[in-house]
Structure formats: structure tokens, C-alpha cells
N, C-alpha and C positions, 0 to 999 in steps of 0.2 A: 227447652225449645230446640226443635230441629230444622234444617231448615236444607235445601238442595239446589246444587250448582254443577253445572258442569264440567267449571276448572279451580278450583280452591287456590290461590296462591297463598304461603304463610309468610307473610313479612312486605312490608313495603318500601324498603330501600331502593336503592338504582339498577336490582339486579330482579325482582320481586314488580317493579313497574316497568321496565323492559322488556318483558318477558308478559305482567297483564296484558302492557297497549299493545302490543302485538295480537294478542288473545282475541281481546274486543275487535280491533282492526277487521278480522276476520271474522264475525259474526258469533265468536263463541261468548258462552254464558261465564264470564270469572270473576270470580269474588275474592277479593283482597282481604286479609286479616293482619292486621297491624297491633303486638303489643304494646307499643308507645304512643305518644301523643301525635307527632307528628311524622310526615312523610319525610323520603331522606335516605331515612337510615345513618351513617356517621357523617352524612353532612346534615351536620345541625347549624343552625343561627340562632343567635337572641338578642335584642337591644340593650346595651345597658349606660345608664345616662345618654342616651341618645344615640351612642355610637353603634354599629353594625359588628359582633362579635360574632365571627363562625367559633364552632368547636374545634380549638386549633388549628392549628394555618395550614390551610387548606386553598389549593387553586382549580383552575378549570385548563387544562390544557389543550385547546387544538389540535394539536399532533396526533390525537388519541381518532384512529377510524368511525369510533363510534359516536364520537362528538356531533361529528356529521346529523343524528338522530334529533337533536337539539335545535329548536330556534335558538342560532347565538344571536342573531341581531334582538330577539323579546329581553333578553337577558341583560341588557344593556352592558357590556360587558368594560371595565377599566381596563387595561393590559400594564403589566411589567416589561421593561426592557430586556431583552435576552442578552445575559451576563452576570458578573457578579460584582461586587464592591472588595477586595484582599486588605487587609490590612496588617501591614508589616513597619517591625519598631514604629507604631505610632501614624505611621503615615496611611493615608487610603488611597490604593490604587486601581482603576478600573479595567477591568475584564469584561471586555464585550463585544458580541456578533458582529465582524466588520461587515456581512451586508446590512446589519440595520443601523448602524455609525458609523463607515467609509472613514470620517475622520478622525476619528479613534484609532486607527490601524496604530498610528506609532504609540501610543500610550498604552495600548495590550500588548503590543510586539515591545516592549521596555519591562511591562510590569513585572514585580520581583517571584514570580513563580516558575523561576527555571531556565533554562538557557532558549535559544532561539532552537534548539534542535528537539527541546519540550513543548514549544507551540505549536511545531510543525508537525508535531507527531499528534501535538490534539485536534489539528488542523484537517490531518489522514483520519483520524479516526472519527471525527464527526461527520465526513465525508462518506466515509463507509459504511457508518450506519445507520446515515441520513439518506443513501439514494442507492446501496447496491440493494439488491431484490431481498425481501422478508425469506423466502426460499435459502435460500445461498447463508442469509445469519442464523438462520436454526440450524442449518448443517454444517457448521462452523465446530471446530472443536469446543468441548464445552469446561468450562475451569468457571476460579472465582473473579469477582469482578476485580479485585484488584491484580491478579494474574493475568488476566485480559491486559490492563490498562498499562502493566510494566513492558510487556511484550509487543504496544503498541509503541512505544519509547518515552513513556513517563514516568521522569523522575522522581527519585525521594522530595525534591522539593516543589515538582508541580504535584507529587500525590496529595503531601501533609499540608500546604499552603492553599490548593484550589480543591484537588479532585476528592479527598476524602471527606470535608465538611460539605460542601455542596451537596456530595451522593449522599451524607448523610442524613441531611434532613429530608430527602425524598425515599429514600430506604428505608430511615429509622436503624439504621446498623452501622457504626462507623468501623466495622473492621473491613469493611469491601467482601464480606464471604460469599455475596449475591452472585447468582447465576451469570456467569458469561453472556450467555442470552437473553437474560431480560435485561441487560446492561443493553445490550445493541438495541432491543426495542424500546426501549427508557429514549437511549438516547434521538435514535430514529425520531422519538415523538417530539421530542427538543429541537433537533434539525431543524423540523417541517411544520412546525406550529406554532404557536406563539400563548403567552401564560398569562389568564384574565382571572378577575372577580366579579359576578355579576354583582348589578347595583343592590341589588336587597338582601346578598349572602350565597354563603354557596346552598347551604337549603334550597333555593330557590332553584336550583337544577333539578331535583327532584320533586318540589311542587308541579314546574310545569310539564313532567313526566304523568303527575296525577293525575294535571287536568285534561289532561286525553280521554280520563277516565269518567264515565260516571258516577256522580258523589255517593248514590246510594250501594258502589258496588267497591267502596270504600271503608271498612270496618274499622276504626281507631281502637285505643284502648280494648285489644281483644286480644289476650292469650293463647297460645295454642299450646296445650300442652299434652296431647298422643297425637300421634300421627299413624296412620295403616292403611293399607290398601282401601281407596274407596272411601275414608273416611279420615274425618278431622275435628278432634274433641277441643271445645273450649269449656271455658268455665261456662257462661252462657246457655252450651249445649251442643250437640254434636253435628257439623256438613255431611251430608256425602256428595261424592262427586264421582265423577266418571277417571277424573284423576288430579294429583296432587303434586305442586311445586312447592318446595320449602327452599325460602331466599331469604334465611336469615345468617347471621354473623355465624361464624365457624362453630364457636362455642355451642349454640342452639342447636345448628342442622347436625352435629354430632350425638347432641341429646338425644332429636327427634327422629336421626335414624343411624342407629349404631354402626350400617356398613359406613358409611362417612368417618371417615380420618381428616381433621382437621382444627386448626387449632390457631390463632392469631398472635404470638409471641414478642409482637416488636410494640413499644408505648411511646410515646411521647407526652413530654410536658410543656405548656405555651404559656409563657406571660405575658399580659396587654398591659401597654402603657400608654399614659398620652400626653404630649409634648406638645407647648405653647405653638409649635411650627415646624415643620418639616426642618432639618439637618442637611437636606438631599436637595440638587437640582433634578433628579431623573429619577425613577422608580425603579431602582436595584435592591436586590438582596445583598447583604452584609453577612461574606463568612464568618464563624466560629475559628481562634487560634488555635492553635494546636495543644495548646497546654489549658485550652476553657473549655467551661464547662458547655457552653452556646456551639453549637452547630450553625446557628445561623440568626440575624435580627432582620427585618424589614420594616419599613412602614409604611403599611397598608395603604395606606390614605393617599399617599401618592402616587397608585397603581387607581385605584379608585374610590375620588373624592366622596363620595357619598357614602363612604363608612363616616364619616364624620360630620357632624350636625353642624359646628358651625367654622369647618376651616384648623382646627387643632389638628395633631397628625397622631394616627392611630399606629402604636408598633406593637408589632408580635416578634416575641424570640422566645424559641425554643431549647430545649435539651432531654437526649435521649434517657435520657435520668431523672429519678424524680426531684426534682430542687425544689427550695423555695423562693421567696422572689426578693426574699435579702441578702440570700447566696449568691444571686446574681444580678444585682441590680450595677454593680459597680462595671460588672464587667461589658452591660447592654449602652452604658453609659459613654462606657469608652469605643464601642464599636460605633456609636453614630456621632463622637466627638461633643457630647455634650456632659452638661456636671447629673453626677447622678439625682441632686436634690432637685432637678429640671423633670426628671419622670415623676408621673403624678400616677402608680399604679391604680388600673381600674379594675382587673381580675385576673384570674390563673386556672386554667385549668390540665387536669393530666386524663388522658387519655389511655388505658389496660385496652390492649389487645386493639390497636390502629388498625392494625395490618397484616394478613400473613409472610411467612417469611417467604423468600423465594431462591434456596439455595439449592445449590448442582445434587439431585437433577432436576432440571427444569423440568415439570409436569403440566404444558399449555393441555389445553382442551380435554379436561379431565371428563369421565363422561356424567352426564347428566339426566339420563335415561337410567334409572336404578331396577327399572323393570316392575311387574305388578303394578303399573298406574302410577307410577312417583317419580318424580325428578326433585332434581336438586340445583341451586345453582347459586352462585356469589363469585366474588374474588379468588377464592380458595379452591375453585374447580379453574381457574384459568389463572391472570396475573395479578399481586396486590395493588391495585389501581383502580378507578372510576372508569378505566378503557374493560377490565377483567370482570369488574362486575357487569355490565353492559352489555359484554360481550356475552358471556356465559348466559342471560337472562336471553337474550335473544338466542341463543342456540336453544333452550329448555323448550322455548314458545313454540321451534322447529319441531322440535322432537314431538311436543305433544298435538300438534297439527297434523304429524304424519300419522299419530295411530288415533285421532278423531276425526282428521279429513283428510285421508290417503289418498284422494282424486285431485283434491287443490292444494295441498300443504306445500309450499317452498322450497327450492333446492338446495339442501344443507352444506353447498360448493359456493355460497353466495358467502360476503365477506363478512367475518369476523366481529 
């Protein structure tokens, strides 16, 4: 069967339906091709005993420009408190945003991560790349992140205590080798937004991406497996189109078009547990020690209740390693102070290729117009994040509005 569109997009992630709803928006004809089951892309959800399990812990950040694109109020969104939980010899101490706790100030300004000359310098640096101009942080010398962060005045013991677990489970890297610059817009997004879970999973960021869409311009379970100019082979049978976006994970769009160099390197592994009751009065994250194998524990449930069916509290802890969850069960136990035979595990899963890497040099705004009718786009032509996928999928929808509607297509100086 043959069949003809317009604009083929191959994949339906965040970067793949960014990039259609803009399409449609615009009166053009595009057809979505989706290998998997469902929309997304690696934000997946699924129920299990009743609970709300994304595909490892995974958030929604505000801070991200593109968020903006989102109904956040449809999404019913739970938020996390901005900060962390440190736990030192045994003790938990709390790390947190004084303008969202005011009266926290002296318990973060005490907590055991370094001298007052360590807060102050994370105090300058969240400042800086929370409000000077996006402009002024790319033309910033560019190192790794943990070179940035010594240089901003953080110590051996605000690095190994706060700054290199925490960046780890949002990098997926605990050696800091990340980009100086996507450190400042990482952080920048932290400054200026705040960190949610919608009620039904983060999939559901990308459902309600779909449903902008019309359901029959929707194709699930459809392989794409050539890709050429004008044209897109599935098992099925062949599209053509006037032109084509491939928005799938790096690994794919390098398959389906060999000039694409890219590649997704960093994993993560997440175990869910569930606990007769929250450990926690406030919805913090719990670092990883220095000598564990956890980057980080949370539980979900207290950021938002409705992963949990009937009030149990749902935890996710991670490690950029593949463990199992007897390797670490002792250790998740002791981060939210309770006995390990209190976690009742519900699943585990590990994650190959989360994320692409983002080390010096930073390569934002990779292009995405590969010429002969094809674009490309994902995380891996911009930053590894749901801001980079988003971002790039709306540049792709530019590109391909300028060379099918040169008279009305958008101005590619519009934001990111």
C-alpha cells in the first residue's frame, strides 16, 4: 500500500509532535509514523498495582522556554520543593531555595556541605545563571562542568556532598565532564521554574502533544525502515511526501540517515518501592553518598499524590549503573531512614541510551534542514533534555514551512 502526505514525520516523541502540531497548525498535510505503541517517546508511563510508574524518574521542569507550549494547568501537575535532602554520618540535612522557605535560611546556611564561603559561591552562581542574559552564558568560556563549578568557589566538600550527586542524576554522568554551558542553562531552568509530575505520568506530556493532532494522522505500530528523499518505506508500504522529518532517538535517525552522527551514551537504572507512608514532611529529593551506589532516592508520592492508589508512598532511586535492587536496597533504606524490610519492591527498570551526552563542545542548534527535503531533529541536534527535544522539533517545523510556505512560514529569530 502506498499512500501520500505532505509532511511524513518518523517518530512520535516530544520532538516528532512538536514539530507535527506546528505542521497541522499551519494547514499542512502531516502524517506521523510511530514504531511503538505509544506516544512520548522515552517518556513512557504504566500502572502497576495501581501505582503511576514512569520509565524512570523522570520530571517536568518549567524553567525549560518550551514548557510554555504545554497546557501545565490540563496536566494537573504535583511540584517538588526546590532543594535537596544531604545526608551526612546518618543525619538528614536540608538544602533548600530560600525564596521558596525563607525560614530554612539558617538550616541551609548550617547544612554540612561546605563552609559559608561554599553557599555563597552557589548563591553567585545560581544568580548568574538564573537572570544574566542566555547571550553572555554561551559566550562564556567553555570547560567542564565541574571546572566551571570550582572556579565559581565550590568546594571538595560542597562538590562530593551536594553538587556532584544531584548533577548526577539529571546528567546521568557523575564525573561533571558536561559542558560548562549546558551547566548554566540546566541551571538557569532550576533558578526560574519549578519541578512537577503530571497526575497521570509524564507520558502524558506527550499524549497531550498528540492530541492537537488528528487521530487518523497518527500511525502507531509503524516501522520506518528507509528513508530518501521524498520518500518513506515502511513494512506496510511506501509515503511520499513533499518532505521528511525523522524524530526519532539518536540511535534510529543515524540508521535512517547516515550524515547524522549521533549517539545516546549515558543509562540509568531506577528502582520503585513502596512504603507503608511517606518518611518525609515535604517533597525533596534525597542525595546519593559519595561512596553509593544511588545518585539519588525520592518519593514520588509526595510531589504527587496520585501516583499512589491508596496513600502508600511511591519511591524511585536511581543509579547510573546497572544494579540490582538487592544491591541496593540497604542502601535506599538508609537514605529515607527507614528498615529495609519496610520497602516492599514493585519494579526496576534500566534504561540504554536516556540521554545524549553533552560535553565541551557544546553543539546547541545543530541543523536540522539536511537538504533534499529531509530534516531531522531530537535532543541530539540541540540539548539532552525535553527543553532540546522541543526545541529542535519546533525549529525542523520552521525549516520545513520556509521551503513549503515561503510567504507565511515564521521567523526562525522567534525563541527557541
Amino acid at each position: 500500500m502506498s499512500s501520500r502526505a505532505e509532511v511524513v514525520v518518523v517518530g512520535a516523541g516530544l520532538a516528532g509532535l512538536s514539530a507535527a502540531t506546528r505542521l497541522a497548525a499551519a494547514d499542512v498535510d502531516v502524517q506521523v509514523l510511530e514504531a511503538g505503541t505509544h506516544v512520548g517517546g522515552r517518556l513512557a508511563t504504566e500502572r502497576i498495582d495501581g501505582f503511576v510508574v514512569d520509565r524512570g524518574f523522570q520530571v517536568l521542569n518549567t524553567g525549560y522556554p518550551r514548557a510554555a507550549d504545554l497546557d501545565l494547568d490540563a496536566l494537573r501537575l504535583g511540584w517538588f520543593r526546590r532543594g535537596a535532602v544531604v545526608r551526612v554520618d546518618g543525619r538528614a540535612h536540608r538544602v533548600v531555595d530560600p525564596r521558596q522557605a525563607p525560614g530554612d535560611v539558617v538550616g541551609t546556611a548550617t547544612a554540612p556541605i561546605g563552609s559559608l564561603r561554599d553557599k555563597a559561591a552557589l548563591a553567585a552562581f545560581s544568580l548568574r545563571s538564573g537572570y544574566a542574559p542566555v547571550d553572555r552564558l554561551l559566550a562564556s568560556p567553555e570547560r567542564t562542568a565541574e571546572q566551571a563549578l570550582r572556579s565559581a568557589g565550590a568546594g571538595d566538600v560542597a562538590l562530593e556532598r551536594f553538587f556532584r550527586p544531584f548533577l548526577a542524576g539529571v546528567l546521568l554522568e557523575d564525573e561533571l565532564a558536561t559542558s560548562s554551558r549546558y551547566l548554566d542553562l540546566l541551571w538557569r531552568s532550576f533558578v526560574r521554574g519549578s519541578i512537577g509530575l503530571p497526575a497521570a505520568g509524564m507520558q502524558a506530556v506527550g499524549e497531550q502533544l498528540a492530541g492537537r493532532l488528528d487521530p487518523e494522522r497518527l500511525h502507531l505500530r509503524t516501522a520506518v525502515r528507509a528513508v530518501s528523499r521524498g520518500s518513506v518505506v515502511t513494512d506496510a508500504g511506501t509515503w511520499t511526501a513533499g518532505a521528511v522529518v525523522v524524530a526519532t532517538d539518536p540511535g534510529t535517525a543515524a540508521r535512517l540517515l547516515p550524515a547524522v552522527e549521533a549517539s545516546a551514551p549515558r543509562q540509568v537504572t531506577t528502582h520503585f518501592h513502596v512504603l507503608p507512608e511517606s518518611p518525609w514532611r515535604e517533597p525533596l529529593i534525597v542525595l546519593g553518598q559519595p561512596a553509593g551506589r544511588l545518585v539519588n532516592s525520592v518519593v514520588l508520592s509526595d510531589a504527587q499524590p496520585r501516583y499512589s492508589p491508596d496513600g502508600r508512598a511511591l519511591v524511585a532511586s536511581s543509579s547510573l549503573v546497572t544494579t540490582r535492587e538487592d544491591e541496593v536496597r540497604t542502601e535506599i533504606a538508609e537514605a529515607h531512614g527507614v528498615a529495609p524490610s519496610d520497602l516492599d519492591h514493585l519494579t526496576s527498570v534500566t534504561v540504554p541510551g536516556a540521554q545524549p551526552a553533552a560535553v565541551p563542545p557544546l553543539q546547541l542548534r545543530r541543523p536540522v534542514d539536511l537538504g533534499d527535503g529531509i530534516y531531522v531533529c531530537g535532543d541530539h541536534r540541540d540539548t539532552p533534555s525535553i527543553q532540546g527535544a522541543m526545541a529542535s522539533g519546533a525549529r525542523a517545523a520552521r525549516a520545513v514551512l520556509r521551503a513549503l510556505r515561503p510567504t507565511t512560514a515564521p521567523d526562525d529569530r522567534s525563541a527557541s
